[in-house]
C-alpha positions as CSV (number, residue, x, y, z in Angstrom):
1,X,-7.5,-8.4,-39.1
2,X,-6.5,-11.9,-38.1
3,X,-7.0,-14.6,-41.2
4,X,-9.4,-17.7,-39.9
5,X,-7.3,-21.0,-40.2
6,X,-8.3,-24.2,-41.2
7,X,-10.9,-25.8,-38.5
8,X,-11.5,-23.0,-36.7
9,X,-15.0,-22.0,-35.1
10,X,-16.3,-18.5,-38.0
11,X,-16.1,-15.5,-35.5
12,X,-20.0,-14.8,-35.1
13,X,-19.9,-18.3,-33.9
14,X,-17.4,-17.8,-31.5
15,X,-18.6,-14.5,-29.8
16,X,-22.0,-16.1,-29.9
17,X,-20.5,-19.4,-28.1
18,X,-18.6,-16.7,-25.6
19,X,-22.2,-15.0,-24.7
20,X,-23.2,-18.3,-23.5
21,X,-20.1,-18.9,-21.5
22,X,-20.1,-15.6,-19.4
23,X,-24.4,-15.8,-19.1
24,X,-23.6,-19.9,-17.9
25,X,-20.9,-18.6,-15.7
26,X,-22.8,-15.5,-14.5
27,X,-25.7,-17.5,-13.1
28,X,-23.8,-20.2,-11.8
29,X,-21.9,-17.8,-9.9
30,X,-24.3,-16.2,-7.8
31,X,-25.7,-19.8,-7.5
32,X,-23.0,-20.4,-6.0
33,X,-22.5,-17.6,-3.8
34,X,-26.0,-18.4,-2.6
35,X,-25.0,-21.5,-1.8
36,X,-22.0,-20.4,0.4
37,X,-24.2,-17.9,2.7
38,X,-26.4,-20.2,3.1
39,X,-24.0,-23.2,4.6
40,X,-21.4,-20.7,6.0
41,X,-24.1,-18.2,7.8
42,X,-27.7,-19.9,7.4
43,X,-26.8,-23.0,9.4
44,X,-25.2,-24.2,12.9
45,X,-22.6,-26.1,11.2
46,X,-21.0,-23.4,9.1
47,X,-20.8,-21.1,11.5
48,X,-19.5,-23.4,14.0
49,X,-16.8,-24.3,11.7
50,X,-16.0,-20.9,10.4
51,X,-15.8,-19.4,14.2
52,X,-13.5,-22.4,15.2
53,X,-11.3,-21.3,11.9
54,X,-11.4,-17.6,13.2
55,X,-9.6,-18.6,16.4
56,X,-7.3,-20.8,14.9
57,X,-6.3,-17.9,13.2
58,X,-5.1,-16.4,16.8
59,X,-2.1,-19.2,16.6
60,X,-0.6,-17.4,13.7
61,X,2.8,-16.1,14.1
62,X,3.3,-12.3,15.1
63,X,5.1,-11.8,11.7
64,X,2.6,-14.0,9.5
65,X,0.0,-11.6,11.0
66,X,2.1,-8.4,10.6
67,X,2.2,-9.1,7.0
68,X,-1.4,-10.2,6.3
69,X,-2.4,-7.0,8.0
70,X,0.5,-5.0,6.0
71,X,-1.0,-5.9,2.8
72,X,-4.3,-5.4,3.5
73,X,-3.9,-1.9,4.6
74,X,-2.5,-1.1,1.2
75,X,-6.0,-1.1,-0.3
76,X,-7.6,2.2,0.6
77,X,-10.3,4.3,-0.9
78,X,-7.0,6.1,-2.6
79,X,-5.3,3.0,-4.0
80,X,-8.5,1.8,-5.0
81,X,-9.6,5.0,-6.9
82,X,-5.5,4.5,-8.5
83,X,-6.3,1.3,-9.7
84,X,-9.6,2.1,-11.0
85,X,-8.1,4.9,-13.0
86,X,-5.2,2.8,-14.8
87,X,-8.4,0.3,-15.5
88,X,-9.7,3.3,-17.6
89,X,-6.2,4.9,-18.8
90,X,-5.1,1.7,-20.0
91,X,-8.6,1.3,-22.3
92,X,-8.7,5.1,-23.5
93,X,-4.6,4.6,-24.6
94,X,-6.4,1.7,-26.8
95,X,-9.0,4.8,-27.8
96,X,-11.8,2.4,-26.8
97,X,-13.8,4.6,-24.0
98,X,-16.7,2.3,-24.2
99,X,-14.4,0.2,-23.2
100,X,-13.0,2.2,-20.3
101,X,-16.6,2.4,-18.8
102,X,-16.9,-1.1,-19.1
103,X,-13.7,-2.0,-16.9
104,X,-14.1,0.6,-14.4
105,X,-17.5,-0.2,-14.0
106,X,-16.4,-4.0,-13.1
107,X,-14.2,-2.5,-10.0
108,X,-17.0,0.0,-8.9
109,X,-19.9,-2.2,-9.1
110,X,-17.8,-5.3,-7.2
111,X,-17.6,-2.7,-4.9
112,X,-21.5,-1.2,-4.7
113,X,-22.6,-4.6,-4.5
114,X,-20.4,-5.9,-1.8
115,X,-20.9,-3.4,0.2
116,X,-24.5,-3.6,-0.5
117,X,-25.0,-6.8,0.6
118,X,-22.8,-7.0,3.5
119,X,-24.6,-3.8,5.3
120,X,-27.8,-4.2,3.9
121,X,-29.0,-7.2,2.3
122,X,-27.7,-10.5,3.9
123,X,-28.4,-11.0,8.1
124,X,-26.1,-13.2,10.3
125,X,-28.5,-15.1,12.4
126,X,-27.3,-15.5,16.3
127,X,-26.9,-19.5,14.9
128,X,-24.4,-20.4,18.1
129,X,-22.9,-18.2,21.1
130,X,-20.4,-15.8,20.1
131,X,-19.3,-12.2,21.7
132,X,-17.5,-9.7,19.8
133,X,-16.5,-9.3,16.4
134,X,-17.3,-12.7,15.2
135,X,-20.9,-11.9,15.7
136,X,-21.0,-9.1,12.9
137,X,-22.0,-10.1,9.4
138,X,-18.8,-9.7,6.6
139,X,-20.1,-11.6,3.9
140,X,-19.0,-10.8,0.8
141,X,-15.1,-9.4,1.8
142,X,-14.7,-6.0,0.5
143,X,-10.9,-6.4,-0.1
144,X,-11.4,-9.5,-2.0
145,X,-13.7,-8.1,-4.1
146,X,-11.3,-5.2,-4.6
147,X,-8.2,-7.8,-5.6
148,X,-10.6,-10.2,-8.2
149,X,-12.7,-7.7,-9.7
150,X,-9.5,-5.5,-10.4
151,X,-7.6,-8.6,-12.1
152,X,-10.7,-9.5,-14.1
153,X,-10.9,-5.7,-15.3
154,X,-7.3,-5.5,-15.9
155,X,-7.8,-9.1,-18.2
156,X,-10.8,-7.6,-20.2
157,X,-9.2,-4.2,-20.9
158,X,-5.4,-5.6,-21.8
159,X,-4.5,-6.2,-25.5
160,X,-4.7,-10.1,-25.9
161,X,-1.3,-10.9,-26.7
162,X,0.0,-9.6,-23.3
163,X,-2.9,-10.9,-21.7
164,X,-1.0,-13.8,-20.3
165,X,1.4,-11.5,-18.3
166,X,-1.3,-9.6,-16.8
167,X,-2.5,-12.9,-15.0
168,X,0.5,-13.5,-14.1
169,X,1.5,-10.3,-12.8
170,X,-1.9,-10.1,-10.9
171,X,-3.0,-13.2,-9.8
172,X,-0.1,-13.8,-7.0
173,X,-2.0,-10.2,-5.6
174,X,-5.1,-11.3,-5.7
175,X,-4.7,-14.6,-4.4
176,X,-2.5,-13.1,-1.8
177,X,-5.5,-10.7,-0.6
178,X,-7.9,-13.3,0.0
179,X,-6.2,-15.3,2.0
180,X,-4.7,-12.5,4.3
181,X,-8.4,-11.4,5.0
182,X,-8.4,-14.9,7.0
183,X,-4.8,-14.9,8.1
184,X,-5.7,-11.3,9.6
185,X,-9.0,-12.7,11.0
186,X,-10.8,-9.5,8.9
187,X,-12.8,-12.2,7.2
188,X,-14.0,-15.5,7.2
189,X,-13.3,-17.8,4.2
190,X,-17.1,-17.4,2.6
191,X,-16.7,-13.9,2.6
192,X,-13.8,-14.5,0.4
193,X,-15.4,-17.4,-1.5
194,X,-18.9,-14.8,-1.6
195,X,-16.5,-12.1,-3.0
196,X,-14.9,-14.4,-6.0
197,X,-18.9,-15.0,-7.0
198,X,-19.8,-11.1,-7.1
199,X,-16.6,-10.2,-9.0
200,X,-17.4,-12.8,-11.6
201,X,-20.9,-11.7,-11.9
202,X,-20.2,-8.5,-12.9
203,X,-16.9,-9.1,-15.1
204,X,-19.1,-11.7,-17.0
205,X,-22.0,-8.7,-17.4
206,X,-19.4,-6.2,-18.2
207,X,-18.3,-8.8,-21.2
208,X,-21.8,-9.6,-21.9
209,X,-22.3,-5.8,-22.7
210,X,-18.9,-5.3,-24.8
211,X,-19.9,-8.8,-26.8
212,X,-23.7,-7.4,-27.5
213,X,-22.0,-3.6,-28.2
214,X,-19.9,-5.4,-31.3
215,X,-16.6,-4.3,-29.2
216,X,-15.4,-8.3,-28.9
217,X,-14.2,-10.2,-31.8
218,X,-12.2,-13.5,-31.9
219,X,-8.6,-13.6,-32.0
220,X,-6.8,-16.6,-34.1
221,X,-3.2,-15.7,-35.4
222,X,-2.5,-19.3,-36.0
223,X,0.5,-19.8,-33.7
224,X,0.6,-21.9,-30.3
225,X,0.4,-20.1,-27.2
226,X,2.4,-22.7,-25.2
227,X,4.0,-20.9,-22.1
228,X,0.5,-19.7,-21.6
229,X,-1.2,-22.9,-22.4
230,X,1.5,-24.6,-19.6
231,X,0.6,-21.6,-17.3
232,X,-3.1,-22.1,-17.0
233,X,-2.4,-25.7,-16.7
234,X,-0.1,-25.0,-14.0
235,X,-2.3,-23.0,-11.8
236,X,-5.7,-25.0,-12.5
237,X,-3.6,-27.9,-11.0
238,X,-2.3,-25.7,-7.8
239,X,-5.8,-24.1,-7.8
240,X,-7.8,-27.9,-7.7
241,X,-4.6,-29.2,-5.1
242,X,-5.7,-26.4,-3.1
243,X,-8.7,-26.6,-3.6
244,X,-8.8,-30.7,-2.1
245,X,-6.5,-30.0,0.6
246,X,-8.8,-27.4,2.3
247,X,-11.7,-29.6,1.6
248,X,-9.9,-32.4,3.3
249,X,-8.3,-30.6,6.0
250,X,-12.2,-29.0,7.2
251,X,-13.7,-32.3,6.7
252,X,-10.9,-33.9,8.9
253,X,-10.7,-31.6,11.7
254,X,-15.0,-31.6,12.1
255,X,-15.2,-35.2,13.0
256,X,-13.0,-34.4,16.2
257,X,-14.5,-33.4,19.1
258,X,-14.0,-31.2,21.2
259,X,-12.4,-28.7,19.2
260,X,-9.4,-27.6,20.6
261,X,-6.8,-25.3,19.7
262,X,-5.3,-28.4,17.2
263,X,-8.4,-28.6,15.4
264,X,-9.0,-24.6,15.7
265,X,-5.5,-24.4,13.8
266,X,-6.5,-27.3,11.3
267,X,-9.8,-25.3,10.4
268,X,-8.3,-22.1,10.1
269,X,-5.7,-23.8,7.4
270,X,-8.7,-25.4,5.8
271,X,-10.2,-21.8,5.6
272,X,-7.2,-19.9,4.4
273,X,-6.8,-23.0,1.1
274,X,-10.3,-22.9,0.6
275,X,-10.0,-19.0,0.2
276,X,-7.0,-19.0,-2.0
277,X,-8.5,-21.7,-4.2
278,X,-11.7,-19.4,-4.8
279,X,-9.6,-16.5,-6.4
280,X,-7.9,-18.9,-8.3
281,X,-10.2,-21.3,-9.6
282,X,-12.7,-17.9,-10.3
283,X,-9.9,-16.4,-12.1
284,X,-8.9,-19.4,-14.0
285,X,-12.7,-19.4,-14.9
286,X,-12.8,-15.8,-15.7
287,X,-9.7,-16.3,-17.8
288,X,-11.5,-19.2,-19.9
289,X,-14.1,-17.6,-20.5
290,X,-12.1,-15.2,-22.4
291,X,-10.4,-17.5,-24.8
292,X,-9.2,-16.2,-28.5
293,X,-11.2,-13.2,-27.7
294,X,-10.1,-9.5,-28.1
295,X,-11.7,-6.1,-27.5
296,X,-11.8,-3.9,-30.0
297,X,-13.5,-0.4,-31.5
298,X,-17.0,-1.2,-32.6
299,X,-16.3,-0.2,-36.2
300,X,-13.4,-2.8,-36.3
301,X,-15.0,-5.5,-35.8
C-alpha cells in the first residue's frame, strides 16, 4: 500500500473530501443542465439562436460533413454494447466486479436517461416558426452521451497510474463526437452541452457508490506526475480558449440583424466551440474530481 508523505491529507480525509467533490459536482451539473434547456429550448432567444446555428451548419463543406457524419455512424447499438463490454472486462481483469457494475452502469444509465428525457420528459415549445426537423426536441444528444459517459467509465475503471493515457487516448474521441453532432446538424449545441451534464451525473453517482462501498482509497506514491500535471494544464487552457471564443463569437453574431447566411455561419461556429468546450471542460472536471484516487477490492482498502 502506498506510504503517506509528509503534508499530505490522512486517506479517510481524502475520500471523505472526494464525496464532497462528486455530490458538489453532481448537483451543480444537473443545475446546470437545467439551465441550458431552459435558455436553449424554454425561451425565443435560444431557439432563435440555435435554429440560425443549424443552418449555418448547411455552409459546411461536402467533406467536413462526410466526416462528421462518418464518425457518428460508428456508434451503433453494436459498438456501443463493445464498448460497454471492455468497460466491464477491463474491471473483472482487476478482479473488482463491483467494480465492473459500477462502470457499465455509468454507459447504460447515460444512456436510459438521455433517452428518457429526450422522448419523454423535456417538451420543445413551438417558441418561433420552424418546419421540419428543427422542430423535433433532441435535447440531451444520445451520441454525446455515449462518447463522455464512456471516457468517464473508462477513467474510473483504469488502474491510476495509466490513467493519464486513457484521457488522452479518449478525450480527442469524445470531444470529436460532440462537435460532429452539430457539424452533421444531428444536434444542436445544448443537446451536447445537456449530454456533458447527464454523463457527469451519473459518473459522479457511480463514484459516490464505489467511495461509500470502501472500493476507493487515495493514491500518494510521492513522485511528481509532471507530463500529466502539463496535460491537464494544457487542455483546461484549450478547453476555457474554446470555451471564450464560442461565447464571443454567439454574442457577436446576435447583435446583427438580419441574420444572414454570415451570421448563420458565425453562430453555427459559436455552437460547434461551445459544444467541444462542454466535453472538455466536463471531462477536465470529471478528471479532477478524481485526483490521487484509486479503485480498489473492498478488503484492500
Amino acid at each position: 500500500m502506498p506510504l503517506r508523505h509528509a503534508g499530505t491529507m490522512p486517506p479517510t480525509m481524502t475520500i471523505s473530501a472526494a464525496r464532497h467533490r462528486w455530490t458538489g459536482v453532481l448537483i451543480a451539473a444537473a443545475l446546470f443542465g437545467v439551465a441550458v434547456y431552459w435558455f436553449a429550448v424554454q425561451t425565443v432567444t435560444g431557439q432563435t439562436i440555435e435554429n440560425a446555428a443549424l443552418r449555418g451548419a448547411d455552409q459546411v463543406s461536402p467533406d467536413d460533413a462526410l466526416a462528421a457524419t462518418t464518425a457518428l455512424d460508428t456508434i451503433t447499438v453494436y459498438s456501443l454494447a463493445v464498448a460497454t463490454l471492455v468497460v466491464g472486462v477491463i474491471a473483472l481483469l482487476r478482479r473488482q466486479p463491483a467494480l465492473a457494475v459500477a462502470g457499465m452502469s455509468i454507459v447504460v444509465l447515460g444512456q436510459v436517461i438521455t433517452q428518457a428525457l429526450k422522448r419523454f420528459v423535456l417538451p420543445r415549445p413551438e417558441l418561433v416558426e420552424v418546419t421540419g426537423n428543427y422542430a423535433h426536441n433532441s435535447l440531451p444528444s444520445g451520441h454525446t452521451t455515449i462518447a463522455m459517459t464512456i471516457l468517464f467509465a473508462l477513467l474510473v475503471v483504469s488502474p491510476y497510474r495509466i490513467r493519464g493515457i486513457v484521457m488522452f487516448v479518449a478525450l480527442a474521441w469524445a470531444v470529436s463526437i460532440g462537435a460532429y453532432t452539430v457539424t452533421a446538424k444531428w444536434h444542436r449545441a445544448s443537446d451536447t452541452l445537456a449530454a456533458v451534464a447527464v454523463s457527469l451525473v451519473v459518473a459522479c453517482a457511480a463514484s459516490h457508490f464505489l467511495a461509500r462501498t470502501g472500493r476507493v482509497r487515495a493514491v500518494d506514491d510521492g513522485r511528481p506526475r509532471v507530463l500529466r500535471t502539463v496535460f491537464v494544464i494544457l487542455i483546461t487552457l484549450a478547453g476555457g480558449v474554446v470555451l471564450a471564443m464560442g461565447t464571443l463569437l454567439t454574442v457577436a453574431a446576435w447583435q446583427h440583424r438580419p441574420i444572414d447566411d454570415v451570421i448563420e455561419w458565425d453562430l453555427y461556429l459559436g455552437a460547434q466551440s461551445l459544444a467541444s468546450a462542454g466535453s472538455i471542460l466536463g471531462a477536465v472536471v470529471f478528471w479532477w474530481t478524481w485526483r490521487r484516487l484509486e479503485t480498489v477490492r473492498a478488503q484492500q482498502v
